[in-house]
C-alpha positions as CSV (number, residue, x, y, z in Angstrom):
1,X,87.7,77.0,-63.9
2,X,88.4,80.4,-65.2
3,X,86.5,81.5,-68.2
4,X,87.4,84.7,-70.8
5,X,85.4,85.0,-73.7
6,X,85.3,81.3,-74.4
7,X,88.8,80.5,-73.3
8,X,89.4,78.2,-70.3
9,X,91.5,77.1,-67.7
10,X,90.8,73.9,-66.3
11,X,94.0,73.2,-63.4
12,X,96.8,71.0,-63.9
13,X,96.2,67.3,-64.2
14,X,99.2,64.7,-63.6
15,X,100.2,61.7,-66.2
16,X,100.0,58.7,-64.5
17,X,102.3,55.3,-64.6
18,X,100.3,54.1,-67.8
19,X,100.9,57.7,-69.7
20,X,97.2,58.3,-69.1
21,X,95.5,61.4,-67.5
22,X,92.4,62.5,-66.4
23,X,90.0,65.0,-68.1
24,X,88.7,67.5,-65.9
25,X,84.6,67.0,-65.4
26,X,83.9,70.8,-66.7
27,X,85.9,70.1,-69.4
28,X,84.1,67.1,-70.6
29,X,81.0,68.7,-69.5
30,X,81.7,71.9,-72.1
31,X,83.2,69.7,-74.7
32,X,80.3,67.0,-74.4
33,X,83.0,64.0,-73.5
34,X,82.2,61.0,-72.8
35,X,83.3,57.3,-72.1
36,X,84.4,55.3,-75.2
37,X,84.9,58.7,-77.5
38,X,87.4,59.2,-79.7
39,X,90.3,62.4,-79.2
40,X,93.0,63.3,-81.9
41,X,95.7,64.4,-80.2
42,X,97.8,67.5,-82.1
43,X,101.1,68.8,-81.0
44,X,103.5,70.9,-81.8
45,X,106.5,72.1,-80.4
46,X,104.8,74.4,-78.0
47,X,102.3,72.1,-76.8
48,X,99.9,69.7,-77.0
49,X,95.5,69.7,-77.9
50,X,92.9,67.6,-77.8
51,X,90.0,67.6,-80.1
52,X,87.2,65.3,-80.8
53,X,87.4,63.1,-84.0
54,X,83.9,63.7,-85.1
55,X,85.0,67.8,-85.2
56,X,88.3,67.4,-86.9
57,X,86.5,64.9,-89.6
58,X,83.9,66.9,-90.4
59,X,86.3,70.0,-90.7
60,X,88.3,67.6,-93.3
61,X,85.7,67.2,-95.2
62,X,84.5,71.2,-95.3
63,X,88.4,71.5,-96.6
64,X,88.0,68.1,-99.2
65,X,84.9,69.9,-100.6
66,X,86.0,73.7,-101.4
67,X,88.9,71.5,-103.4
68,X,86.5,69.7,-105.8
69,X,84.8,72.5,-106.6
C-alpha cells in the first residue's frame, strides 16, 4: 500500500466467475469494513468507487437540510 496525503493505492484485485471481488484487508482496515456492510457502488465513465451507505446517507441528508432552510 502506497499512501500520499490520504490517497491510497491498494494493488490490483481480479473479478471472479460470480462478478465478485475481494477488498484488500488495509483497505477495510482504513475504511472500517466489515462483513454484512452495506457499499454503494458509483461509476462513471472513467471508473468506478465504493463508499459506505452509512457515509453517502448521512451526506444526503447534510444536502436535504441546507434545502429546507
Amino acid at each position: 500500500m502506497q499512501e500520499k496525503e490520504g490517497k491510497y493505492i491498494f494493488g490490483v484485485v481480479k473479478v471472479g466467475e460470480k462478478g465478485q471481488i475481494v477488498i484488500p484487508r488495509d483497505a477495510r482496515k482504513i475504511y472500517d469494513i466489515k462483513p454484512g456492510d452495506a457499499l454503494l457502488l458509483l461509476g462513471d465513465q472513467n471508473g468506478m468507487a465504493l463508499i459506505k451507505t452509512e457515509i453517502f446517507q448521512s451526506a444526503i441528508d447534510k444536502v436535504m437540510e441546507g434545502l429546507s432552510k
